[in-house]
N, C-alpha and C positions, 0 to 999 in steps of 0.2 A: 475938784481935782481933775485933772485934766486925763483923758482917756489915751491908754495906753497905745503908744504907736502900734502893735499889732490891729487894732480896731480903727484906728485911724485911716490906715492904708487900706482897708474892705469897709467898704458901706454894710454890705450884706451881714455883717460882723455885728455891729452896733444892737442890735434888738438881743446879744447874747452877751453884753459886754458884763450882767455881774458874776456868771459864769465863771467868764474870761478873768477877771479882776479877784472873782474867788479863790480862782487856782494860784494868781500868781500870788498873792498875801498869804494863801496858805503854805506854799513854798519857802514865802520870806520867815513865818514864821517856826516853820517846822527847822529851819538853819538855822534860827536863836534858838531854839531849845538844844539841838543839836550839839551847836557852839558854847553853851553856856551864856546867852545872850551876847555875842559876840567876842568871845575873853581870849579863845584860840579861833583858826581859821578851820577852816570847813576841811582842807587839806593837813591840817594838824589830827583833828576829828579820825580824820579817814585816814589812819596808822595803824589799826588793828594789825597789820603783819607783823609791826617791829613789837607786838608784845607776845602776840599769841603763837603759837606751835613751838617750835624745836629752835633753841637760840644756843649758839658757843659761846662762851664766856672765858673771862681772865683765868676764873678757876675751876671751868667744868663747862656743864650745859643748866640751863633752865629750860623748860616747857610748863605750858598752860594749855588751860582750855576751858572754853564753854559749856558748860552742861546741864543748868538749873534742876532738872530732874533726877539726878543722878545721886547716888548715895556712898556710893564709892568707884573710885577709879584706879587703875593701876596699867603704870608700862609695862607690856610683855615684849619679848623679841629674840633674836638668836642669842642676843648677851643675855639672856637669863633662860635660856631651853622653851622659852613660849610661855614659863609657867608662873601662876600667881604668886607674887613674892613682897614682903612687906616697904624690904626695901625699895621699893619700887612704887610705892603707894602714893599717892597725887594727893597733897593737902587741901582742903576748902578754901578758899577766901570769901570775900564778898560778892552779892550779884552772880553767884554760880558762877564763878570763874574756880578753876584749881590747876593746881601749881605741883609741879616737882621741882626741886635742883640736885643735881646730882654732881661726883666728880669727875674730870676731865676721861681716867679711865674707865668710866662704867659703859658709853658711848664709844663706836670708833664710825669713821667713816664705811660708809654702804651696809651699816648693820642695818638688819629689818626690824620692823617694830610695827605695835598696833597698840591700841585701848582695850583696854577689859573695863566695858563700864557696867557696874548695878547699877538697877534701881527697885523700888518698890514691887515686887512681884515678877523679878527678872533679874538676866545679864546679856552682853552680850561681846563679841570683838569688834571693833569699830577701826578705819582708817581714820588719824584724827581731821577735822575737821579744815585745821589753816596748814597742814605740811604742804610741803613743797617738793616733794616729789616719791612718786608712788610704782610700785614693780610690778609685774605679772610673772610667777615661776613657770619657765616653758612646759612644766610637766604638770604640775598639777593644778594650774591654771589659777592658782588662789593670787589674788591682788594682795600687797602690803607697803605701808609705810617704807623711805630706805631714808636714812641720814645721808646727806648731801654735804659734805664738809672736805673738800679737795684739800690738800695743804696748799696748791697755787693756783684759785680761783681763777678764771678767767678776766681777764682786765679790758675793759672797752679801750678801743684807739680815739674814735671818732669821740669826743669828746661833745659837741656840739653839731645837731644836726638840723635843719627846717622844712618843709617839706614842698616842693613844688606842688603849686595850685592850677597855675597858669596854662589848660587845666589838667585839673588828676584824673590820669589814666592808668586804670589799676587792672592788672592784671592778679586775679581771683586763683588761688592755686590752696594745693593738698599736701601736704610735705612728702603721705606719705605712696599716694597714688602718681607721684611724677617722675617714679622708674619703671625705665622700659622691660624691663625684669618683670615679671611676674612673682612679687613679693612685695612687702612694704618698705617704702621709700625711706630716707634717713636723713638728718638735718643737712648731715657735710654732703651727701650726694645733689642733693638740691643744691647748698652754698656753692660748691663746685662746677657744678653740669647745667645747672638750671638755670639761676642767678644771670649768669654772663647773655642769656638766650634773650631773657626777658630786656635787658636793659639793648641789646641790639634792636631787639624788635621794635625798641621806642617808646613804652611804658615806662612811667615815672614813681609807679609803686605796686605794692604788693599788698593783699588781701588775704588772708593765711587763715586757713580756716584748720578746726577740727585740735589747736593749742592746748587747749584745757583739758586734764585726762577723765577721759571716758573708758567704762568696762567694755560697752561692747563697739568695735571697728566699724560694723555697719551702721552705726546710728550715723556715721557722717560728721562727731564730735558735737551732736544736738543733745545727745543724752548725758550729761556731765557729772562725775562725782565727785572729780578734787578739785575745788576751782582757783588753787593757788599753784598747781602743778600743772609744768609743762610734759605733756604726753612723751613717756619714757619709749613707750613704742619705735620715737623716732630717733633716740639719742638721750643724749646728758644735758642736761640746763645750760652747763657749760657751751657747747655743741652750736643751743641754740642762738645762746648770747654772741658768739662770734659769727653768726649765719646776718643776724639783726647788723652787729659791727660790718660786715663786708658789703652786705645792700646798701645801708651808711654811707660809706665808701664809694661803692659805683652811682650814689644818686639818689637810690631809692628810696621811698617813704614804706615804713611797714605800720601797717594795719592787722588790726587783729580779730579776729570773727568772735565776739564775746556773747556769752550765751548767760542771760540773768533772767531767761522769761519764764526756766523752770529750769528743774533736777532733774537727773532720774530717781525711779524709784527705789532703789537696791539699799539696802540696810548696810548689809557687812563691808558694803564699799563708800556708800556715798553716804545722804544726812537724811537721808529716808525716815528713820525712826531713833538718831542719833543718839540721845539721851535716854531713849523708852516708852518716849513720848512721841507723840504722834505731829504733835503742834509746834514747836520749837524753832525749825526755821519759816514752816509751809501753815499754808490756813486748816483750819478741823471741817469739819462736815461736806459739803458737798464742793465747798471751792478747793478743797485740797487737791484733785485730781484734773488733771487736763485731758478728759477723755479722749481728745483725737490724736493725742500725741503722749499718751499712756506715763504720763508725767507729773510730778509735783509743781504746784503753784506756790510760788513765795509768798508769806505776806509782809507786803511791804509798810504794813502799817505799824509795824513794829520797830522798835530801834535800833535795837539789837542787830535786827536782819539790813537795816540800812548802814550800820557801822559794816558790818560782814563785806555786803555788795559795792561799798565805795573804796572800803578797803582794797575792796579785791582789785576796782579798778586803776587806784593809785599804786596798785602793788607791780602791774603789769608796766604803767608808767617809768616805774623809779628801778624796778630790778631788773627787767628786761630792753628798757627802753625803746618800748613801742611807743611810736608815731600817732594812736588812737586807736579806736573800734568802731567797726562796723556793727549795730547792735543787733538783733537776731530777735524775729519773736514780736518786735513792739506793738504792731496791731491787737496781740493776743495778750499782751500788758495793759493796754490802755483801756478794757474793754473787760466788764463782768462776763459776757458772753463770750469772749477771746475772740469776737470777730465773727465766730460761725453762724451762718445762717442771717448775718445783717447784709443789706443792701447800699447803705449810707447816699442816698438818694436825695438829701437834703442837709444843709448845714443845721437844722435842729437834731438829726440822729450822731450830730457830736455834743449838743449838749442836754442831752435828754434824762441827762442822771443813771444810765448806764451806764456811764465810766465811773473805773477805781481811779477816784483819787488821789489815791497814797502811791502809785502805780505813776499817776503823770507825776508826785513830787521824787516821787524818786527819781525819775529818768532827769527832771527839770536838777535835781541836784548832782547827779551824775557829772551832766552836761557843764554843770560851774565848777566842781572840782576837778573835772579832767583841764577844762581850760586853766584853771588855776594852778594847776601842777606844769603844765606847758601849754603858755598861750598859743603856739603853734598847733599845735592837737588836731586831730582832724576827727571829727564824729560823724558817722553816717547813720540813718534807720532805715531798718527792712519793715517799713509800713506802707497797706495796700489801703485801708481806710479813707487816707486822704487827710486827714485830719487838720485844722488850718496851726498853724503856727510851731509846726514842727521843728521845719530849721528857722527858725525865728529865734533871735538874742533872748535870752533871759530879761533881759531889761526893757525890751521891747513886749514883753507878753508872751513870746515864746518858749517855747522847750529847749532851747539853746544847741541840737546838733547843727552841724555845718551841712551837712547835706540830706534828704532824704532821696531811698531810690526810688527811680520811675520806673514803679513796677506794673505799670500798666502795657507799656511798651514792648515787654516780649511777652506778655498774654494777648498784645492785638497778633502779632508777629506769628506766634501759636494758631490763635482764630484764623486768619487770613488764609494761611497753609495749610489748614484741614478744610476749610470750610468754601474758599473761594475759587474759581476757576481765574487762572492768568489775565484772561479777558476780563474780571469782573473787580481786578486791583483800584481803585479807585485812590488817584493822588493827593484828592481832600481831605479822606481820613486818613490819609498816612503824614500828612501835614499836619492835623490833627493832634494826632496818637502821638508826633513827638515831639509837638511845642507847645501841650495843653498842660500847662502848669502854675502853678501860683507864681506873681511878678516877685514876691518876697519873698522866694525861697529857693534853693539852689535844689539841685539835683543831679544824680547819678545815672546817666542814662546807657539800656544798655539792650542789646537783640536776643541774647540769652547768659544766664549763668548756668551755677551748677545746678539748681531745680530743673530746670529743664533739659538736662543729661542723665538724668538719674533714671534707672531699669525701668518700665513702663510707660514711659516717655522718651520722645525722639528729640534728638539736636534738630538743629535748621539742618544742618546740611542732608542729614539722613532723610528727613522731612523731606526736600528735596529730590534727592537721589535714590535714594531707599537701597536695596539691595545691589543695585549696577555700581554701588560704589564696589564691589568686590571684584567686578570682572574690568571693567573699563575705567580704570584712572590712572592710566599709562599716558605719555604724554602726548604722546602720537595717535592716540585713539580718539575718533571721531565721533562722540556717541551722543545721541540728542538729548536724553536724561542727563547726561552728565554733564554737556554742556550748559543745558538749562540751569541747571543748580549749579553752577561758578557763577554764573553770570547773576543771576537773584541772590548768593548768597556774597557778591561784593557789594552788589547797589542797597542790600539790608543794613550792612555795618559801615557804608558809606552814609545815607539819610541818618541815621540814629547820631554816627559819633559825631557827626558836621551841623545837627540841631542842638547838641547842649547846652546849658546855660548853666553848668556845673563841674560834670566832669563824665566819663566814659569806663565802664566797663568791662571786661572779656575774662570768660570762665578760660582755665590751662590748657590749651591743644584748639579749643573751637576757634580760633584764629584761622589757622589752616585746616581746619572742616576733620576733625580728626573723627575717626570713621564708628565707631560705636560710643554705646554707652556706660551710665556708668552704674557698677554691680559689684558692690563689697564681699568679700567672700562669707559664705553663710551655708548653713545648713541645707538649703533649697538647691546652690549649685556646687555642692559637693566639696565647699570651702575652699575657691577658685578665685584665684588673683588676674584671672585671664581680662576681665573688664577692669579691674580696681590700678587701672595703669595707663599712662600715654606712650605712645607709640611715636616718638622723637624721631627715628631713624624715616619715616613717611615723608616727613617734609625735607627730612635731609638728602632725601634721593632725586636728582637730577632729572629721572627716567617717570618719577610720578607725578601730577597736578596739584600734588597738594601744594606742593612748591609756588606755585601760581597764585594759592590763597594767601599763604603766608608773605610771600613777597607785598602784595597788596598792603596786607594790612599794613605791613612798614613802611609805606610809600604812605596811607592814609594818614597815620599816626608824624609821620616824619612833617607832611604839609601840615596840620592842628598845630604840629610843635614849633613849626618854623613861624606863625602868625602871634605878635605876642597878645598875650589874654584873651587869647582865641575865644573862652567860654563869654569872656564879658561885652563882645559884637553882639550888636544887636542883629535880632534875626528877621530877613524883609523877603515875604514873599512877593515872586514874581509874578508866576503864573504857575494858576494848575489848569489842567482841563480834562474831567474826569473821559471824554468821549476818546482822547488822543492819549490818554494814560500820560500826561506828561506833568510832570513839577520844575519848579525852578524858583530856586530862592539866593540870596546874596549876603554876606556877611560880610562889612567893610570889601574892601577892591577882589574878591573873589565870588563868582557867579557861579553857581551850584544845578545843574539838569541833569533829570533823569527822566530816560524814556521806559517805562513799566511796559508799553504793551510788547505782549510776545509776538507778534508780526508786522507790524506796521514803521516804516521806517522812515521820516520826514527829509523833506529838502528843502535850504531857507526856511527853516521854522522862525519864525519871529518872535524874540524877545523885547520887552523896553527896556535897557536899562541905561545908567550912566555913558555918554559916550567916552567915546574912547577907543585903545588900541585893546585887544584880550586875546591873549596866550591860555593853550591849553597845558597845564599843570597836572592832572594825573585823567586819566581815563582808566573806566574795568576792559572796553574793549582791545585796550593796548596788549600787543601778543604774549610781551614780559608777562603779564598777568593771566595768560589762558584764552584771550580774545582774540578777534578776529584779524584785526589792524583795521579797521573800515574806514575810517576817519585817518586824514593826515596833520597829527597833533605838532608839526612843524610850521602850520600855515596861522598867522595872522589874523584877527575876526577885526575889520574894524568897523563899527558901527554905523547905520545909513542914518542920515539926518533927517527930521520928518520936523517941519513947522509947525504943525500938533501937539508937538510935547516939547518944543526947544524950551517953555517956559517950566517947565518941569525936569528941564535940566535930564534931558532922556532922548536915546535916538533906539535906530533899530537894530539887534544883535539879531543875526541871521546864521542857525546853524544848522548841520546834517546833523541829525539823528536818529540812528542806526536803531533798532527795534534791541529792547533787554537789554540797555546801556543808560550806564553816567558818565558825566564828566566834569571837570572844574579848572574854571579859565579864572586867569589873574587878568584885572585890567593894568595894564603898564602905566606908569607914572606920566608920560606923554601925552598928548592929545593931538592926532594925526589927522581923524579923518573929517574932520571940520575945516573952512574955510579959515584965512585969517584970523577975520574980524570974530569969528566964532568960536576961535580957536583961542582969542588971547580973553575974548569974556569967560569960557569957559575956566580960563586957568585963574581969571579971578576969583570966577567962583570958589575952586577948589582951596585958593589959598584962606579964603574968610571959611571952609569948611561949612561948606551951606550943606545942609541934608537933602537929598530929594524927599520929595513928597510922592506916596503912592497913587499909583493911577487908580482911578474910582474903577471897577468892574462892574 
């Protein structure tokens, strides 16, 4: 049998190939059981919503539900005073599933409701398990079930939507941390105010975290209990579904932050102890608990729970029409140890028989029903592991997401800013850190998200500037901190978004360096919205710098967008030279320098590359952006000829650069600074598309 393209493309791969060949067979075969040996699809399978919870009917309602342990169940809610009534009593079927149907009147729209489930040596009230959407009462703070049955449902416009790849620049946001208000934000407030910011700024999608309703605010939507309901906190389902239709509309691709790598723990909310039982969706003994994140573990070796979790993800597909997920967690999936405390230092510590198996066939089957539902789909993992064959096709040996993120990249970004002095930036490792990635696998490359805003930790910028962002970010102030940190904090999100070989990331507000962090309201700060919000009006003012970053980045994002399949140039270094702090790299006809040191500022620096005419196309030094103007980006670079490299199709770019600057020149389609006869060989070249070859160093 011939070895699976994932091992084909790695040598290094091969000594693990029955591993490899394990997982995928056991995948193949866990979908015939699934399937019923193929009789429906995998996407058929994964329909649990259109049977289980709360459905209207011709002549009433029907609801079910799950509960093998259970001995009796019964709907309570405001149509019956809360209290146990027979009428109301949920019949058995088979497989622990039970059933009510009731008539049209016993239900109305936004009545509350809950389970009263027994079992053996207990009872208790329970959220059910698949509803679709859950309440918090302002006063007494008790969570409940609500019937969601509008008489004029919301109706999508956008019928058909695809999502720009070329490449994805997502912008990472909060529904409900992105009012300037001091309070919680709301779907139409974002659809409204937010929406129109993001698609100027030149981002092609949206990253929405925190969907799935969660009891408590501060977990950030990590802690989950209804995972078929959209967070009421922020709006109506309705609300949401025309937030998803208007980004539709102006462009946007939405993503969804999904959270399968645990629960929370809470009983009377979530599936904690849902039946009475302890084991039902999560594992018993000591895997049950996610100690570092005070959490329930799925087991995914279950079917049950795999109908649940695939369901869920077709659910979000088909009734909300999300664009895909972002998946959340998956290092702590893939891994008995959840990742802690391993160093994964060698490709044997992925196959060393610490990995859950049932954990990779889940995500690997995720991965085929999401694409099966819409081959368009975009699936990313938040895994730090490394792990090979991540975003790798299912067919090829892989887990089948389309992107993983390179999360390595704002932990060096992190290190460097604590750890290193300006003089001691070194441009190999930063060359390193953001094109060290697997050739088969795409990635999300980004300088920080929300992990790295969160209370205990610092933005870059803050990193940066630290407390003088308070006194001097006026426009006209002169201030060396603060200049320093503009000036590093464009050449960081210039190097990262212009090495992708994927797509780009930015967490809501750190575009323009927005000036604190971020702190849900809680007990500790006296239940304060003053951090749990972005500060819009910052960048909008004239009079402050922030204006500077923000500009930037839409000048950055505008050139990426103007290059088509930006992410799929290949990336050719030029030169680095860790003594000179300097880099320089090229992707197709655009040349990419950056001068790292903090003092030193070159004349006629010499580059090799393609001869030709090169325009400068954006600089951070430029004063639109907060800079100096040092450089005159009007002026022409045309390259000196050196009969040393004419066979390599190279001459010399000679440019000023200004100490704590980048910049990125286009070469012009012309060829000027060549003689004749070198001029019209050259332009043979270009038309047969010869490649240069790199100069040996």
């Amino acid at each position: 049998m011939e070895k699976l393209t994932l091992i084909q493309n790695d040598p290094w791969l091969k000594p693990y190939s029955d591993a490899i060949e394990g997982r995928y067979h056991r995948t193949i075969e866990k979908e015939k059981t699934l399937t019923c040996g193929g009789k429906q699809t995998l996407a058929e399978f994964a329909s649990g919503y259109l049977y289980f919870g709360l459905h209207r009917t011709e002549d009433g309602w029907v609801f079910r539900e799950w509960a093998p342990h259970a001995t009796a169940i019964y709907l309570i809610g405001t149509f019956n005073s809360w209290e146990k009534n027979e009428s109301y009593r949920l019949q058995p079927l088979d497989n622990g599933n039970w059933e009510i149907v009731l008539p049209a009147t016993a239900l109305h729209h936004e009545d509350l409701y809950k389970l009263l489930i027994e079992w053996e040596g207990g009872c208790g009230e329970r959220i059910p398990a698949w509803c679709r959407r859950v309440v918090q009462d302002e006063q007494t703070k008790i969570f409940s079930a609500q019937v969601w049955a509008p008489e004029n449902p919301y109706q999508f416009e956008v019928k058909t939507f695809r999502p720009d790849t070329s490449p994805l620049l997502i912008y990472e946001c909060h529904i409900g941390m992105a009012s300037e208000e001091e309070k919680t934000g709301t779907y139409e407030e974002f659809r409204t105010h937010v929406l129109p910011r993001i698609v100027k700024d030149g981002y092609n999608a949206i990253q929405i975290m925190a969907i799935q309703e969660h009891p408590y605010y501060g977990s950030f939507g990590y802690h989950v209990s209804s995972f078929f309901a959209p967070s009421s906190r922020f709006g109506t389902p309705d609300e949401l579904k025309r937030l998803i239709d208007d980004a539709h509309r102006m462009g946007l691709t939405v993503i969804m932050d999904i959270v399968h790598s645990h629960a929370v723990k809470n009983e009377t909310e979530g599936l904690g102890r849902f039946d009475g039982s302890y084991y039902q969706y999560f594992h018993t003994g000591a895997r049950r608990e996610h100690q570092a994140w005070d959490s329930l573990c799925f087991d995914y070796g279950k079917d049950e729970v795999l109908h649940f979790l695939l369901s869920n993800c077709k659910y979000w597909l088909d009734e909300y029409r999300f664009d895909g997920f972002r998946f959340d967690g998956v290092t702590s999936m893939l891994y008995y140890s959840h990742g802690l405390g391993e160093d994964f230092l060698s490709y044997g510590d992925y196959y060393n028989g610490h990995q859950d198996d049932d954990a990779i066939t889940y995500l690997t089957l995720a991965n085929k029903l999401i694409h099966e539902v819409n081959p368009h789909a975009v699936t990313i993992a938040e895994e730090v592991s490394g792990m090979p064959g991540l975003a790798v096709k299912v067919t090829d040996g892989g887990y089948g997401f389309d992107y993983r993120m390179a999360m390595n990249i704002p932990d060096f970004w992190i290190k460097i800013l604590k750890e290193k002095k300006d003089e001691d930036w070194h441009p190999s490792a930063i060359w390193w850190e953001t094109t060290n990635r697997r050739a088969d696998e795409k990635t999300i490359s980004y300088a920080e998200s929300h992990d790295q805003a969160l209370v205990g930790d610092k933005t870059i910028i803050f990193r940066l500037i630290d407390a003088d962002m308070y006194w001097h970010m006026q426009a006209d102030d002169r201030h060396f901190m603060v200049e320093r940190g503009l000036a590093l904090h464009k050449m960081i999100r210039l190097v990262t978004a212009t090495t992708i070989n994927g797509g780009y990331l930015n967490f809501m507000g750190n575009e323009f360096g927005h000036p604190e962090w971020i702190d849900f309201p809680r007990e500790g700060n006296g239940w304060s919205y003053k951090y749990a919000r972005r500060q819009w009006s910052l960048v909008d003012d004239p009079n402050l710098k922030y204006r500077f970053l923000g500009d930037f980045d839409r000048e950055m994002l505008a050139l990426i967008r103007s290059v088509k399949d930006f992410q799929a140039l290949s990336v050719q270094k030029v030169w680095d030279n860790d003594g000179d702090q300097v880099l320089a790299y090229m992707r197709g006809e655009y040349v990419f320098v950056f001068n790292f040191s903090p003092a030193q500022s070159f004349t006629d620096y010499g580059l090799l590359t393609p001869p030709g005419t090169y325009r400068t196309v954006l600089n951070t030094d430029d004063p639109r952006f907060g800079g100096n103007g040092l450089t005159d980006d009007a002026i022409e670079h045309l390259t000196q000829y050196d009969p040393l490299y004419e066979k390599e199709y190279k001459g010399w770019l000679k440019l000023y650069l200004p100490a704590r600057t980048a910049m990125v020149l286009r070469r012009l389609p012309e060829v000027r600074s060549l003689s004749v006869e070198q001029r019209e060989r050259a332009k043979r070249r270009v038309q047969k598309k010869t490649m240069p070859r790199k100069r040996k160093e």
